[in-house]
N, C-alpha and C positions, 0 to 999 in steps of 0.2 A: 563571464566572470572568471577570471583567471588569477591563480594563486603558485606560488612554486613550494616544491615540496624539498627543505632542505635537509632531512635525512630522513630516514626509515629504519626503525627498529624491530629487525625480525622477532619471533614468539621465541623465548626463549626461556629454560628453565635455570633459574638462577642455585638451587641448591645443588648441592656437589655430588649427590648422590641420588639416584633412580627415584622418581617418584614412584608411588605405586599408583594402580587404578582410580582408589577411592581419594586420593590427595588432590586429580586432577577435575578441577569444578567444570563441570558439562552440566546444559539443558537439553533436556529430550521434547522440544516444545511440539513432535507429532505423535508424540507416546500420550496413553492414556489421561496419565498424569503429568502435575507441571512443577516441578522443583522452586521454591521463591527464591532469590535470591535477595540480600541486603544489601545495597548500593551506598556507596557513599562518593557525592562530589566534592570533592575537598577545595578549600577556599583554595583560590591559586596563589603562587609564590612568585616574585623574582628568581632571577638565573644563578643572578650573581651574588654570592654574599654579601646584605649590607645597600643593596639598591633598592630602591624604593617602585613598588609599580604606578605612583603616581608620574613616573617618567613615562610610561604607556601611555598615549593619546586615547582620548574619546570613550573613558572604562573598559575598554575593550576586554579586558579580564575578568572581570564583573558579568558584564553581557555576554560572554564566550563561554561562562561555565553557568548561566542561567539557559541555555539555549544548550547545552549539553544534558542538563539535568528536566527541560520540559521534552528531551526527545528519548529522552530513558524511562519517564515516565508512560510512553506509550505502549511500554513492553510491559504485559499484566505480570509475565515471570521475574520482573523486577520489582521489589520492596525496597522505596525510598528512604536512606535513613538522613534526618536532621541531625545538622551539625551540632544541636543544641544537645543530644542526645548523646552525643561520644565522650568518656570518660578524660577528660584534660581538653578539653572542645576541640575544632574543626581541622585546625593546624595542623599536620602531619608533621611536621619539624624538618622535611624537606621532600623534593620531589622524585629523588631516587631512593630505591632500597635502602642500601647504605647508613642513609640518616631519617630513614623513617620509623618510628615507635609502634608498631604492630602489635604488640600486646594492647596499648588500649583500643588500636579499633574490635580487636577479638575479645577484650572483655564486653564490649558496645553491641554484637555480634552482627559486626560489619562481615560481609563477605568478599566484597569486592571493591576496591578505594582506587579513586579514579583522583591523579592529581596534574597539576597546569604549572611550566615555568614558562615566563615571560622574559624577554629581554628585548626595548627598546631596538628600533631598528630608523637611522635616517628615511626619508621619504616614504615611509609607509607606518603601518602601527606596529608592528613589531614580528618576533621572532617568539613562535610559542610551540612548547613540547609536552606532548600530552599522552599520557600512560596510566594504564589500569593493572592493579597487582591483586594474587588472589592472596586476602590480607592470612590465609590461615598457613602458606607455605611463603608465603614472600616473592612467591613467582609471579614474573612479569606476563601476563595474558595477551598486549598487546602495547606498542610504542609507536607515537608518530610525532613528525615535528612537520612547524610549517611556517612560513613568509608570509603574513596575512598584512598587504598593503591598504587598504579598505573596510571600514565597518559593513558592508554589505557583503564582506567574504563570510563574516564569521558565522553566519547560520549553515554555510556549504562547510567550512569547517569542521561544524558541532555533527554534521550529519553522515561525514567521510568516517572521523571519529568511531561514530555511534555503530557508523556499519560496521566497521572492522570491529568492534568491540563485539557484536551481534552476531558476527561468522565465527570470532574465536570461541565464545561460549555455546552458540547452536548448531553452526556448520551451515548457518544461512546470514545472511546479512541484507537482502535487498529490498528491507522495507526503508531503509537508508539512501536507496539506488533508485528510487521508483516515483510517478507519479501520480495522481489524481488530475481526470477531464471530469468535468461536469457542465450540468448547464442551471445558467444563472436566471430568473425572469428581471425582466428589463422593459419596463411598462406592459406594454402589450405582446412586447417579443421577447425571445429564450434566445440567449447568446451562451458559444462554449468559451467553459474557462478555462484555466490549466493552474495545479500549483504542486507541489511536494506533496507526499503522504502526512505530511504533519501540518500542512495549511500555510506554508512558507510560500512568499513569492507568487501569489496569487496574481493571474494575468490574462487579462480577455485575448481570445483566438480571433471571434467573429463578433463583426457587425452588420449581420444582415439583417434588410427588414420583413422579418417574418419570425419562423418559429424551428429553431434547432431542438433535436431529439435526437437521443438514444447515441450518445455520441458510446466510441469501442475502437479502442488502440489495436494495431498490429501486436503480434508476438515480437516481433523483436523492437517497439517502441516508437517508432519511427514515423509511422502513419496514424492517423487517426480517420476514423469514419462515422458520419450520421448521416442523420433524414432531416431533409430540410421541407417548411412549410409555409407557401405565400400565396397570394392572391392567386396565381396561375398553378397552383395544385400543387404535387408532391415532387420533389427531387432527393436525390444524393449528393451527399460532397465528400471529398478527402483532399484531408488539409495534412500537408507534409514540413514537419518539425524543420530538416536541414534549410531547406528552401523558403518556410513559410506561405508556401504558396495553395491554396484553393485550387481543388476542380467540382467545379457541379454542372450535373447532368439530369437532364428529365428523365425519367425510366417509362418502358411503356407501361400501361395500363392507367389506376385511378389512383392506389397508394404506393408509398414505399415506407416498408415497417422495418424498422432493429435491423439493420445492414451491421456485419460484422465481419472481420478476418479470419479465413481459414489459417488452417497451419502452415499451408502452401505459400500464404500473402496474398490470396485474393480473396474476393469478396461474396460472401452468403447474404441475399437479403430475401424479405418475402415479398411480391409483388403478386396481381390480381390479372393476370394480364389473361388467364382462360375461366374468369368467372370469380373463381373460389381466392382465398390468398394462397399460394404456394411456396418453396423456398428452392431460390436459384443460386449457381455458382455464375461469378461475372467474370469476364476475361480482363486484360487490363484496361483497355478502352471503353469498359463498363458495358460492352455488347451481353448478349447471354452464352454464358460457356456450356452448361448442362441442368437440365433441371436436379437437385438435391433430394427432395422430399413433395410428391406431389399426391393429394388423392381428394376425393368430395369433398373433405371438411375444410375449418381454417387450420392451417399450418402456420404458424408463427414464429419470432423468435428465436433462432439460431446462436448456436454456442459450439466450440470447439476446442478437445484438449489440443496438450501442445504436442502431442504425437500424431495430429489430423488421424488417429482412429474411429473418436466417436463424435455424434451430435448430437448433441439434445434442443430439445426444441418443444412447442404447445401447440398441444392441436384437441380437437372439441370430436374427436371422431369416436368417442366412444356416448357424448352428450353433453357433456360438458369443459371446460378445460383443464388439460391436466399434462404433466410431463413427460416427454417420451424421449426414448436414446438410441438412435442408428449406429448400427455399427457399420462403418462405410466401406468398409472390406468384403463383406459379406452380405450388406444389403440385409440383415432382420433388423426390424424394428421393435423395442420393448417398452415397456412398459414401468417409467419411474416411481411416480405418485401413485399413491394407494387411500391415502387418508386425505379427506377431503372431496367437495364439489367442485371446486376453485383454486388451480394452481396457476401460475401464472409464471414469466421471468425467470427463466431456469439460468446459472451460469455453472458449470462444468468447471473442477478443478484441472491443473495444469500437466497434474499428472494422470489424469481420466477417470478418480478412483471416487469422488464426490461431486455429489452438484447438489446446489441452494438455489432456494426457490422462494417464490412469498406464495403463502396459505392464507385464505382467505375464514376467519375466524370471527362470528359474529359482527362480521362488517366492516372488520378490520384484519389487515396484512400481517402479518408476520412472517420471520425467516424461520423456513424447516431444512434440515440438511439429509438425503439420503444418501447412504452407503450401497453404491452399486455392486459389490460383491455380495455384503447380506442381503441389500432388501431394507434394511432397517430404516425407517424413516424416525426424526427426535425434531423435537422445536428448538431454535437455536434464539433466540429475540423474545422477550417477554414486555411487561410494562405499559405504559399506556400510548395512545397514535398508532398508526401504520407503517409497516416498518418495509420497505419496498425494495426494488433495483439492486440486486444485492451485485458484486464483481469480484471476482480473489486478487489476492497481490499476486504477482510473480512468483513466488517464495511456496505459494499453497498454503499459508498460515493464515494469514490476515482474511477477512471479507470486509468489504466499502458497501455502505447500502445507507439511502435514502432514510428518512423519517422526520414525522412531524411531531416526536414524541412532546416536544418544550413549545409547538401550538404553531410552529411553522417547518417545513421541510428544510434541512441541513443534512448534512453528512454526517456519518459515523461510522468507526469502526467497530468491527469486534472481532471473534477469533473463529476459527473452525473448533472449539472446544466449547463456544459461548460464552466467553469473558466479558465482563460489564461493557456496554459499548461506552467508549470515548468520540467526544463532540472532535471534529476536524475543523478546525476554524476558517470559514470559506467568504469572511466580510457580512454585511450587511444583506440584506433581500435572501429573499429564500434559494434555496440550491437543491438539485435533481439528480439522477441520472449517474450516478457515480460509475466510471471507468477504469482500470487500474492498470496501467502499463509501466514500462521499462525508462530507464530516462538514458 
């Protein structure tokens, strides 16, 4: 999908004089607390005085600021405000400063007004310029324009958008930048999918007949890895984005569990191959490079930050299962989980400082997050179902995890803070397994 980008408007502060600290609208979305902001997407306008955007083919204007407005929605520090809501309604009286009316969205108390000018463009849908100001200073937060020849550009549009809108107010943007692997059932067999963090673009990987599991993207995006399952027993595959191309390989012994990316780029899995399950590093050829984590009990499960310092991983060596963390420099192994018989699925933040797990609570999953500095373990997932497979975004904000809350498994997100989970729209049939990588 290609689109040109025909200009770029750096951050810039429009008032003549020095803001001060408290003028400039920042989120601290890794701080305790989380600032709301009020959003507002403003109906979009023409460029030019006097043109009409029924010269735009296809609504495109329409569609392009509804798909702006459900990807802002994903962000809990955003508060959506209704255009029905704004003092003299939705209209901003034009798309730049200049001719915008800022006191009524500050009486409305808009915080942030996000507006769209179109202008017709021959052979494609047009020429659209998209700008977010913080309505209390007038200052421009961020400006982009673009050549959207295609209705199938405009959700990559709304999403390029949304990041840079995302970086200017957090200092992060790549849940914009990122996607979602899962896996889908598909009569008798589990095929991987692939779509957006926001359920865009949804797209089968594999058609194999048998049984995909535990699919788990590279750090840097580009690889993906699972356990595959068919009549002739257990294998692995890695299927590579640029190429599209599949490798699958028998592994020795009887299974192959939660194969996963180190930080190196290669691959951790747990295989059974002297009895017990253990957890191996693979060379590229998928040979055994060295064993990781091996001892009498099951070893499961592998995770890694993106500094390949630590690993976490489940193992029953104490009696039952529960979460442990290598430190792989040093070789000690510790001890995560404290609460609980039943932990399960540990995934390690990017920065090494967290890892989420499902707790196993009256029969059902939930996500608990502990803090490997304190110790402190907290529930993060309430409600009713199992809430499972939990993965961080890139970003270390977001977590992607399974559940059957609504009576069948889907995707959902929520936050490392616990924020409502929001449904990921991943089509029809039930969905697994959620992975969260780079795009």
């Amino acid at each position: 999908m290609r689109f040109a980008l025909f200009f770029v408007l750096i951050q810039v502060l429009l008032l003549p004089m020095p803001a001060r600290a408290g003028d400039v609208l920042t989120v601290d979305i890794y701080g305790p607390g989380q600032t709301k902001i009020n959003v507002l997407i403003a109906d979009p306008l023409p460029r030019e005085a006097g043109a009409s955007l029924a010269a735009v083919p296809e609504n495109a204007p329409a569609t392009l600021q509804q798909y702006i407005q459900s990807n802002c929605a994903f962000l809990p520090f955003f508060s959506m405000v209704s255009g029905r809501d704004v003092v003299g309604g939705p209209l901003p009286g034009g798309y730049a400063a200049p001719n915008i009316d800022f006191q009524r969205f500050k009486l409305s108390r808009v915080d942030v007004l996000v507006t769209a000018a179109w202008q017709p463009r021959s052979g494609g849908l047009g020429d659209v310029e998209l700008r977010a100001y913080e309505v209390f200073s007038g200052r421009l937060i961020v400006g982009r324009g673009y050549t959207v020849q295609t209705r199938p550009q405009l959700p990559e549009v709304a999403a390029r958008f949304c990041a840079d809108l995302m970086e200017a107010l957090t200092g992060h943007g790549d849940f914009f930048r990122s996607n979602l692997a899962f896996v889908k059932r598909d009569g008798q067999r589990k095929q991987v999918f692939m779509s957006t963090a926001q359920g865009v673009g949804v797209q089968q990987l594999t058609n194999l007949n048998g049984v995909c599991m535990s699919p788990s993207w590279s750090h840097d995006g580009q690889k993906l890895v699972f356990a595959f399952l068919d009549q002739k027993g257990h294998s692995i595959c890695e299927w590579n984005r640029q190429t599209r191309e599949l490798r699958r390989l028998k592994m020795p012994g009887a299974t192959v569990i939660s194969p996963t990316f180190t930080a190196r780029g290669t691959i951790a899995v747990t295989l059974d191959m002297g009895g017990s399950p253990d957890i191996y590093e693979l060379n590229p050829d998928f040979s055994i490079a060295r064993v990781l984590e091996k001892s009498w009990a099951i070893d499961v499960s592998p995770d890694f930050d993106q500094a390949g310092d630590k690993m976490v991983f489940v193992s029953n060596r104490l009696g039952n299962p529960q979460i442990f963390m290598k430190n792989l420099t040093t070789g000690v192994v510790s001890r995560v989980s404290f609460d609980g018989k039943y932990n399960t699925a540990p995934s390690i933040s990017p920065d090494g400082k967290l890892v989420v797990y499902s707790h196993l609570i009256n029969g059902q999953h939930k996500l608990f997050l502990a803090d490997l500095a304190s110790g402190v373990e907290r529930q993060l997932t309430f409600g009713p179902g199992s809430d499972e497979d939990a993965s961080w975004s890139p970003d270390g904000y977001f977590i992607a995890f399974a559940s059957n809350r609504s009576g069948r498994y889907q995707i959902y997100i929520t936050t490392k803070h616990g924020d409502e989970p929001i449904l990921i729209p991943t089509g029809p049939g039930e969905s697994f397994s959620p992975a969260w990588g780079k795009l």
